[in-house]
C-alpha positions in Angstrom: 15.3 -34.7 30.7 14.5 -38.0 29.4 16.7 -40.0 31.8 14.6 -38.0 34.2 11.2 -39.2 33.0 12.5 -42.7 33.2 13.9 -42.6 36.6 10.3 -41.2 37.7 8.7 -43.6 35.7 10.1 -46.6 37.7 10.2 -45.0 40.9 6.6 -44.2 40.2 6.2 -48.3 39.3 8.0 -49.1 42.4 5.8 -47.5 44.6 2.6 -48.6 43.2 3.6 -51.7 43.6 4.4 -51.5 47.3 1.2 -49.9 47.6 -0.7 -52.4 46.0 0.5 -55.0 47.9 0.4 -53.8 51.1 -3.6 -53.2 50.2 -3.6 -57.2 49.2 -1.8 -58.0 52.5 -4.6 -55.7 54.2 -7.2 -57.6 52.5 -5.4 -61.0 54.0 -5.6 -59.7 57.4 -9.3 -58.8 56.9 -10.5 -61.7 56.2 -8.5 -63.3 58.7 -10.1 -61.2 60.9 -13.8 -61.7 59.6 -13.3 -65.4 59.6 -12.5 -65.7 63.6 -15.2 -63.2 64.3 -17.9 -65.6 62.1 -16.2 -68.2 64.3 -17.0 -66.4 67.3 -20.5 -65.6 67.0 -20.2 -62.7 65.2 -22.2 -61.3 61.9 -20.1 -59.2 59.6 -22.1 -56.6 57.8 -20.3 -56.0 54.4 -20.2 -52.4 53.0 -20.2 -51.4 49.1 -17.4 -49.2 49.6 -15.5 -50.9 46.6 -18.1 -50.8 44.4 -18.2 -46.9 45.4 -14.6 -46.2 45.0 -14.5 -47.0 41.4 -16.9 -44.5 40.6 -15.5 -41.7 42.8 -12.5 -42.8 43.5 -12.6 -42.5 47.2 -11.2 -44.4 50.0 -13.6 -46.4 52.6 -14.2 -45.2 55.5 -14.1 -48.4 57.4 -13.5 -52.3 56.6 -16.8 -53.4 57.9 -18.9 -53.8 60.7 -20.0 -56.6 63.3 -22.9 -57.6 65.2 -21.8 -59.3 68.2 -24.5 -60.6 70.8 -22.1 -59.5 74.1 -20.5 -56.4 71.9 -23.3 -55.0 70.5 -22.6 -53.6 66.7 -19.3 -51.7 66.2 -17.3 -50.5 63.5 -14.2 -53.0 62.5 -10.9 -51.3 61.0 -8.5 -54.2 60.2 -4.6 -53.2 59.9 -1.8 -55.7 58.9 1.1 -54.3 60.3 4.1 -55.4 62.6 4.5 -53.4 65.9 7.6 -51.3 66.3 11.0 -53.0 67.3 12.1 -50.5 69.9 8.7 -49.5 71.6 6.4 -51.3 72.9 3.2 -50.4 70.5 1.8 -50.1 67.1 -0.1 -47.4 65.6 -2.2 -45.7 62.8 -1.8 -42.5 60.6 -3.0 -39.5 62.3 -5.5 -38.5 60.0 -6.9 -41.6 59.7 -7.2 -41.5 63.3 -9.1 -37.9 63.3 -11.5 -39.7 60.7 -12.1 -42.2 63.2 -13.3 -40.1 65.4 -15.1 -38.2 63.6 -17.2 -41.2 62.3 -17.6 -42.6 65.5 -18.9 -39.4 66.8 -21.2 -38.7 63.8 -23.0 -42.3 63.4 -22.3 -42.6 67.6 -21.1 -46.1 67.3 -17.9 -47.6 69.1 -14.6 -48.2 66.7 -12.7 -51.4 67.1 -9.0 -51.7 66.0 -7.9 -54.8 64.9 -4.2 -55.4 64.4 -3.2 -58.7 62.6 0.6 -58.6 63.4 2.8 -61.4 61.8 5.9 -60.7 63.5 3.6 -61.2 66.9 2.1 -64.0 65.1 -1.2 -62.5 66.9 -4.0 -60.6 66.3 -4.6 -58.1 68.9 -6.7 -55.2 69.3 -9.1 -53.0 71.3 -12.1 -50.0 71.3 -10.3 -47.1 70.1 -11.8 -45.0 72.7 -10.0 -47.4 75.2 -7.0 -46.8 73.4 -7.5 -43.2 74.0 -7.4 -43.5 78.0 -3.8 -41.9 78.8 -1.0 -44.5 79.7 2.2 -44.2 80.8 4.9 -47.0 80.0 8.8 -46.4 79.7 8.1 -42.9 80.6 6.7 -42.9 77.2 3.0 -41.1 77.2 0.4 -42.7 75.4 -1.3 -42.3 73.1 1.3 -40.2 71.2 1.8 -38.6 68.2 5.3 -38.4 66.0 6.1 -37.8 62.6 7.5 -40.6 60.6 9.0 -41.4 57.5 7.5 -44.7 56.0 9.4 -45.6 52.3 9.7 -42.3 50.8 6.8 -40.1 52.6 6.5 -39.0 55.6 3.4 -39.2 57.8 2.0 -38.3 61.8 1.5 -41.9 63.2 -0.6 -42.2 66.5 1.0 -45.1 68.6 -0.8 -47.3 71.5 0.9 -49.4 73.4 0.5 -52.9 73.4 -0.1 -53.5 77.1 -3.7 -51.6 75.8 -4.5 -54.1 73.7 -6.4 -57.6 73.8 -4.8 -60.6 72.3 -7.8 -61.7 70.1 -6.1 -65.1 68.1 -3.2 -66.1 67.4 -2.2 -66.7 63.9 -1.6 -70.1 62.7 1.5 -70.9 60.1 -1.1 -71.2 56.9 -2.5 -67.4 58.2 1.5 -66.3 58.6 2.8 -67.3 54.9 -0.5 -66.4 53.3 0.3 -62.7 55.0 4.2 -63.1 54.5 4.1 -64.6 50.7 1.8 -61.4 49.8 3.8 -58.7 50.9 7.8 -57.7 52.2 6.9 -54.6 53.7 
């Protein structure tokens, strides 16, 4: 029983650790992002959803949002993650699509996805309702839905392909390490 307890114990350490820093690698990739949009023109409205998750323990429902002269204002979800190596996308959980939608729907405002991908070296992206438009590539039906098993869990991922999405920047080699130094995974 006790060898038990300590296995857990470490697996339990383990995996808070690769949680934590794939949030800090996140946080890298959003303020990469923020930073090109402020370059750009944008103005990046802030949200106190930290501040908010301490005392409720809740996760945000967005990274932030931009006011953009030719875009108007939309809703900005950041994620740093690598496209797959087979296929031709890159995708998000399914129920954080669904909430997504649902917020778009509710506050009527237009979603952007941005991906900061360092095996692309590129940060790419696009309106998710655009991403929604069905697309066939590879025989492959888009968007679409599969289970998959990330580490130990296993989640419904919604892909997009990448012929969807606009190539927004592309990273430079600071960007790269401060993304690769922060995170294996």
């Amino acid at each position: 029983m006790y060898n038990l307890i300590i296995k857990n114990t470490r697996y339990y350490e383990m995996e808070t650790k690769k949680f934590m820093e794939l949030v800090n690698k996140g946080k890298i990739g959003e303020e990469i992002v923020k930073n090109k949009l402020i370059e750009q023109g944008s103005i990046i409205y802030e949200t106190n959803f930290e501040q908010l998750n301490n005392k409720h323990n809740k996760s945000h429902p967005f990274d932030f949002m931009i006011f953009d002269k030719q875009k108007g204002i939309q809703i900005v979800e950041v994620k740093t993650i690598t496209s797959r190596r087979y296929y031709n996308d890159t995708g998000i959980t399914y129920n954080v699509y669904i909430k997504y939608k649902e917020l778009s729907k509710h506050y009527n405002m237009p979603i952007y996805l941005y991906f900061v991908d360092k095996e692309k070296k590129a940060i790419y992206g696009n309106l998710l309702s655009e991403l929604e438009i069905p697309y066939i590539e590879r025989n492959i039906t888009y968007p679409k839905v599969e289970t998959v098993k990330t580490f130990n869990y296993t989640n419904k991922v919604i892909f997009f392909p990448l012929e969807k999405m606009k190539t927004i920047y592309d990273l430079n080699d600071e960007e790269l390490e401060q993304i690769k130094i922060e995170s294996k995974y």
